[in-house]
N, C-alpha and C positions, 0 to 999 in steps of 0.2 A: 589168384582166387581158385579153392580147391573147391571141388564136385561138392563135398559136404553144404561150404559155405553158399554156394548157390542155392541149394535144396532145402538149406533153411529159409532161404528168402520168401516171402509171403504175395506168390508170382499171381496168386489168384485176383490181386488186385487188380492186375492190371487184363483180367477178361475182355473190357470194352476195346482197350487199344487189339490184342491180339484178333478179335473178332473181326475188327476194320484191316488189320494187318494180311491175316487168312484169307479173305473176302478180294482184297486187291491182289494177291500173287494167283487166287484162283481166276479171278476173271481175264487178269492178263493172259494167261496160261491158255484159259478159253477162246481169248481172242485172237490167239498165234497160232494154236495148232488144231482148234475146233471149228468144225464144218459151219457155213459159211451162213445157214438157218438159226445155229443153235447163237449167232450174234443179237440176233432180235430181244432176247431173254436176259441179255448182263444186265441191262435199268434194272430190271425186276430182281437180280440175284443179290445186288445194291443196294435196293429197297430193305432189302428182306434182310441183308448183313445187318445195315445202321440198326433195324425195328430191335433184332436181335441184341445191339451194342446198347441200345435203349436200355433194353430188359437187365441188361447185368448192370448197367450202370443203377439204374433202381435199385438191384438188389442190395446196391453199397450203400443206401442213405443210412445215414444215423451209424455209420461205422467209422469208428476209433481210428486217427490220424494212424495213418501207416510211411514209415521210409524203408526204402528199400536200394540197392545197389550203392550201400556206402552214403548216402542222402541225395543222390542225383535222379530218385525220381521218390515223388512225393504223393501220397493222399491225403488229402485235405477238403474242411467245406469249400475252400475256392476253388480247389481241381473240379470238387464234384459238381457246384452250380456252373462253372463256364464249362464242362464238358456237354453239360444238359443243354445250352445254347446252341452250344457246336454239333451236336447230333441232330437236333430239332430242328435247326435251317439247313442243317445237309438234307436232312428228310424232304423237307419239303423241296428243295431244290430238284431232288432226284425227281421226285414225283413230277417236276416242270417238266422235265427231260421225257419223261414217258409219254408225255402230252403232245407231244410234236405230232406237228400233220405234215411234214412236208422230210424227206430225206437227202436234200441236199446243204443242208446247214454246212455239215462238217463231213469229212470224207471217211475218216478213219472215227468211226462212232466210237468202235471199242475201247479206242486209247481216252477218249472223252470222258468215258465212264467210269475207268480205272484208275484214272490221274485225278480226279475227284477225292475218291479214295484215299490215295497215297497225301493230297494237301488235307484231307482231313485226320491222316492221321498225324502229320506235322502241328498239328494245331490243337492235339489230344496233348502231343508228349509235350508240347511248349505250356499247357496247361498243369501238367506235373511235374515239371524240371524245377529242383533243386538246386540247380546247378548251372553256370551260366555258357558250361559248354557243351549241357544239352538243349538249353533254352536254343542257344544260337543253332544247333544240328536238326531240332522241330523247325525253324526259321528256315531255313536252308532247303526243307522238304518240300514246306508249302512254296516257297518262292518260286525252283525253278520247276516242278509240278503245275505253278500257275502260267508261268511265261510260258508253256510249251500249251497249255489250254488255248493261252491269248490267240497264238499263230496258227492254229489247226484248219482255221478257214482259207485254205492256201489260196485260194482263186480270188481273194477278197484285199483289196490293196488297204482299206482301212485296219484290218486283222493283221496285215503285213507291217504296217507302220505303228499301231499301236503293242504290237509284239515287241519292234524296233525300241522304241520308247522306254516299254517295259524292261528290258531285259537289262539297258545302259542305267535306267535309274537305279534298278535294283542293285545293278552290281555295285555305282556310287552309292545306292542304304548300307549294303553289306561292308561296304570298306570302313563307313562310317561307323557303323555298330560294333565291328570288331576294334578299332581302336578304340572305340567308348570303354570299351570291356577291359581293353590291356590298361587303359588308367587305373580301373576297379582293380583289375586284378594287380596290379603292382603297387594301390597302396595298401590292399588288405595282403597281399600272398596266398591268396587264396581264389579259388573257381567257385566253391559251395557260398550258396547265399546265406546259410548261417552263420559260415565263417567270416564271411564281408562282412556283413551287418554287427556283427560281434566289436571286429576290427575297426569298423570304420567309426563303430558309436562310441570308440574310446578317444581321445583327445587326440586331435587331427592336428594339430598344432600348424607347424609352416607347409603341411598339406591339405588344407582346407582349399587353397585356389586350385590344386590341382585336383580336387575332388570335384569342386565346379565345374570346368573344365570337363572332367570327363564325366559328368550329367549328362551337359549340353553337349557333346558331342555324339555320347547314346542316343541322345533325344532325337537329335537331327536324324541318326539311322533309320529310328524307329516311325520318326514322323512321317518318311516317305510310306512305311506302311500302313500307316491309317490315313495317307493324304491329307495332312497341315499343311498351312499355308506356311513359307515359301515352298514346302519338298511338296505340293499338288500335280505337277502342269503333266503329268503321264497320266493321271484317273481319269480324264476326259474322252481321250485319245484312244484308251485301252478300253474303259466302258463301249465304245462305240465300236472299237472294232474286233470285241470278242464276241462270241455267240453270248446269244440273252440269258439261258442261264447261268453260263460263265460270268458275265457281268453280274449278277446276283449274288455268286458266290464269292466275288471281289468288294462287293458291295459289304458281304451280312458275315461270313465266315471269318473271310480273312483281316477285314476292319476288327471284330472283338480279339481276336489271335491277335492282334499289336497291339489294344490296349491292353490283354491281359500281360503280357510281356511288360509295358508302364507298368502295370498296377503291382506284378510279383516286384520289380525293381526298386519302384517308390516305396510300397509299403515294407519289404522287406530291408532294404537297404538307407536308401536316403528319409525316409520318415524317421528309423531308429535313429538317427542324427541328430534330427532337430528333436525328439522325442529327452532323448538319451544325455545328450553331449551337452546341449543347449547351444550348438554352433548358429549364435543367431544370423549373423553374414552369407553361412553355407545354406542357412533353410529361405533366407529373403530372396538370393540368388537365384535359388531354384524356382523358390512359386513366382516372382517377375517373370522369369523365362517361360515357365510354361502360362502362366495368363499372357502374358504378350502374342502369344500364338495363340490360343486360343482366342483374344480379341480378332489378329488376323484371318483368323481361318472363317469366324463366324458372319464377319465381314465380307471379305475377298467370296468367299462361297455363294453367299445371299445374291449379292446384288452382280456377278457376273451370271448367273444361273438367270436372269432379269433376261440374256438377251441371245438365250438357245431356244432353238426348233426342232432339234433332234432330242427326241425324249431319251436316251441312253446317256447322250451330252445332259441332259439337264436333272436324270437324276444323281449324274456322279457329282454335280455340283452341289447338289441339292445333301448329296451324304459328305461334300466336305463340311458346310455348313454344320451339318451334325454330332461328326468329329468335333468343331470347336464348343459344342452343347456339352460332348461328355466328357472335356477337358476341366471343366467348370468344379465339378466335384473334388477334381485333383489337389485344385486350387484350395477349396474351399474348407477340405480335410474337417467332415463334421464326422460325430458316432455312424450317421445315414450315407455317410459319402461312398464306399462300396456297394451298399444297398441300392443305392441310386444309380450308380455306374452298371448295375447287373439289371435293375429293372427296367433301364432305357434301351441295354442291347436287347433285350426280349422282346421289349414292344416293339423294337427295329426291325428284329426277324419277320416279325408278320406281316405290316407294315411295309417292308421293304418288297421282299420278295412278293405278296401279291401285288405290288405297283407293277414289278419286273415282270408276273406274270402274264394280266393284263394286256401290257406291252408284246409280249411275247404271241399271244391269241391272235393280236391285230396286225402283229408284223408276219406273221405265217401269211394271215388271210389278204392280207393288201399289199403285200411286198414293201413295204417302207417302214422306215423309223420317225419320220416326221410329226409334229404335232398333229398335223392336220388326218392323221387317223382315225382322231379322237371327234370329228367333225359326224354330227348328228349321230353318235352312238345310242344316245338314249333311244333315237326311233328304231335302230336297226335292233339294239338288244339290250333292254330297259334293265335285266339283272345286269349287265356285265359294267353298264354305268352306274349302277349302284354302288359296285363293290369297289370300281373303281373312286367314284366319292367317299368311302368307307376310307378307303387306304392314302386317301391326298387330304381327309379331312386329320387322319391321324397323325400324315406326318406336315402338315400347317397346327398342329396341337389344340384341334376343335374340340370344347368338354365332350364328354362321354364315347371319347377314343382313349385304346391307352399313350397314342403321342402325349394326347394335354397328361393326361396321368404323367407320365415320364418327364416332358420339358417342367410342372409344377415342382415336383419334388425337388428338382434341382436350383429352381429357384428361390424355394423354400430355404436348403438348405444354403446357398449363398447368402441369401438373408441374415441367416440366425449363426453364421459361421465367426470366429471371433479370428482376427478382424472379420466385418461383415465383409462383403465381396457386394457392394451397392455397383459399382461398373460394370462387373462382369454382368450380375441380373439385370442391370437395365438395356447393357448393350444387347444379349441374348431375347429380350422382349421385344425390342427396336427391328430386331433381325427377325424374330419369329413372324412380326407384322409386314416387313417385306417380303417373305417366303411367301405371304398368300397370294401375292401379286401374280406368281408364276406357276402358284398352285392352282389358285382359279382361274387365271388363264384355260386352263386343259377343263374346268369347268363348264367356261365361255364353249367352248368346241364340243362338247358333248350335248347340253343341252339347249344351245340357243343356234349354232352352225347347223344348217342343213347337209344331209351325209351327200358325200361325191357322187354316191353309188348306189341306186337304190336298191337294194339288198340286203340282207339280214346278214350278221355272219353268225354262223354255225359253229354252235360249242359241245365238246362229247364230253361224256361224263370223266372220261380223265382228265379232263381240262379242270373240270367243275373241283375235283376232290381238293386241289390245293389252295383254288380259289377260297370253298367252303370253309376248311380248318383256316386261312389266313384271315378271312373277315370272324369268324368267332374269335379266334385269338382278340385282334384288335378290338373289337369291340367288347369281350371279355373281361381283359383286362383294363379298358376303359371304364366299364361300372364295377366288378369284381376286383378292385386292384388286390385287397386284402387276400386275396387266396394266392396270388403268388409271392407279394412279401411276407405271408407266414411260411408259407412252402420256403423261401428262402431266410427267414428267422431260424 
């Protein structure tokens, strides 16, 4: 590739990744060889990168699909609404980060804050990859970026063992994912998803079993990264023994970064299939597999989540169960079925991370993870139990949250999908009505348990800021659903 052919490349698209790219070599840089004060400051330099990777990402709405490097990296409406996720819950995550009252969490801040960074920007470029050997090189960023997050709590034998966990399962997704991909890639000869998709949609003949085959054997990579049931048993283990925001970021970030990876896959590749080919055997195989997992996960998730007391253990259970919610659309393949899959991860952002945040306030202030933190909050601090009801009523999907907004639509559209999906909707209803069991539960503790301790605990205004933007979000989008599905029309 000559100077020319670079120069003509249309590099300005990719402002937001370079922004996040800049932002992480400077703060590292800051953090090795800058005096020992000016460390206090990276949160904030981080704040202020993403705010910045916002603005240019804006600047690109309504701009004309662009390819660029040969087609290995893509703009697109779907780059551009899952990057707006991916920055939105980086933000607010950051902002958790700032909020700490206590400095011994993690020893080496710096690298905390930087390695943030670098998993966000793996989960930018797996949002524009074209190509399925940059898809898997974003994969590769965020993963071991995340497993070095996991273990940073060295002193912390939970952080040691769910690091442990992390790092053996992931390398089992990785081995999985890439022979998923040498199937792909050896029936189409090709790495570019256009070229698979082209390939694959033309008459598969006595390769159609081995196109199955290498679905499910992607799937399986992938499932360890959004925690399906059977590839779960590390999100519990790793939730609990990474710091709180880390766990939020494994929660919200890095869960929509593996389904967008499904979603480029499916719709790009195996959808043109069934669409194109009419391999009816190769599309039945597919959606059995994935509703099968998705039965299990909504299942297996709900009702193990019935019998934790460690709120980090219970909302990682809590987000497998929702994994198997946003598998449902896969399934169901309506005109709404993207729409849905993007409007669930939204409402998850806010939703999620102010549960984590929440969390986060009362495990500085009480030193535990235990349920029993949550034991007479109302008296000690009447807002902070509210907004906690806000965020557990959104994700049990009470109307006028946007869970229920989120969990309807999806239900809806199993409904009306052809075939209807009547199992998957009634299972996920079944499951949504045992989620409250252990949603209200932390209900029970806030307002009818008497607090441990009589004492108020104490919230500063940077606490409050993430809190604030997460209950309007959710509750926003709970009566307002319409401004974000036209923002994404």
């Amino acid at each position: 590739m000559d100077l020319q052919t670079l120069q003509s490349f249309e590099w300005g698209i990719m402002t937001p990744e370079f922004t996040i790219l800049i932002a992480g070599i400077l703060l590292s840089l800051l953090d090795l060889f800058g005096r020992e004060r000016w460390k206090k400051y990276l949160p904030w330099l981080a704040v202020i990168s993403i705010g910045i990777a916002i603005l240019f990402l804006g600047n690109q709405a309504g701009h004309q699909d662009v390819s660029i490097l040969y087609d290995t990296y893509i703009f697109d409406p779907f780059s551009f609404y899952f990057k707006f996720i991916l920055l939105l819950g980086s933000f607010l995550i950051y902002l958790m980060i700032l909020s700490r009252t206590t400095n011994h969490e993690i020893e080496d801040r710096g690298e905390y804050v930087y390695l943030l960074l670098a998993a966000l920007l793996g989960t930018m470029v797996m949002a524009s990859s074209g190509d399925i050997i940059t898809l898997f090189v974003g994969l590769e960023l965020l993963s071991i970026s995340s497993y070095i997050m996991v273990g940073l709590r060295k002193n912390n034998l939970h952080s040691n063992e769910g690091a442990m966990k992390y790092v053996i399962n992931g390398g089992i997704a990785t081995a999985f994912t890439l022979f998923g991909m040498s199937y792909v890639y050896g029936i189409s000869g090709s790495t570019k998803l256009v070229d698979i998709s082209r390939e694959m949609s033309g008459s598969l003949g006595s390769g159609e079993p081995v196109a199955i085959i290498g679905f499910i054997i992607l799937f399986i990579g992938l499932g360890f990264k959004i925690s399906t049931v059977p590839f779960h048993m590390w999100a519990p283990d790793v939730y609990q023994g990474a710091a709180t925001p880390v766990s939020a970021f494994l929660s919200v970030i890095s869960k929509a970064a593996g389904f967008m990876i499904i979603i480029r896959l499916f719709w790009d590749i195996f959808h043109s299939i069934g669409v194109a080919a009419e391999n009816d055997a190769l599309f039945e195989a597919i959606f059995g597999f994935v509703a099968t997992v998705s039965i299990l996960t909504m299942v297996i998730g709900n009702i193990v989540a019935l019998r934790q007391r460690n709120m980090k253990r219970l909302l990682a259970y809590s987000s497998i169960g929702h994994a198997g919610y946003i598998l449902i659309p896969l399934v169901s393949l309506t005109p709404m079925s993207l729409e849905n899959i993007w409007f669930y991860l939204l409402a998850y952002v806010f939703m999620t991370i102010g549960a984590f945040m929440v969390i986060y306030i009362l495990e500085q202030a009480k030193k535990s993870e235990d349920i029993s933190i949550f034991s007479g909050l109302f008296k000690e601090s009447p807002l902070l139990a509210v907004a906690m009801t806000i965020f557990l009523a959104s994700l049990a999907g009470i109307p006028g949250t946007a869970g229920f907004i989120g969990k309807l639509n999806i239900l809806i559209g199993a409904v009306i999908a052809n075939p209807a999906q009547y199992l998957l909707a009634g299972i996920m209803a079944l499951m949504t009505v045992v989620s409250y069991i252990y949603y209200f539960s932390i209900f029970v503790q806030m307002f009818i348990r008497e607090p441990e301790e009589e004492r108020i605990t104490n919230i500063s205004g940077l606490q409050w800021t993430p809190l604030i933007l997460c209950v309007l979000g959710t509750i926003g989008l709970g009566i307002f659903p319409f401004i974000a599905l036209n923002f994404f029309s």
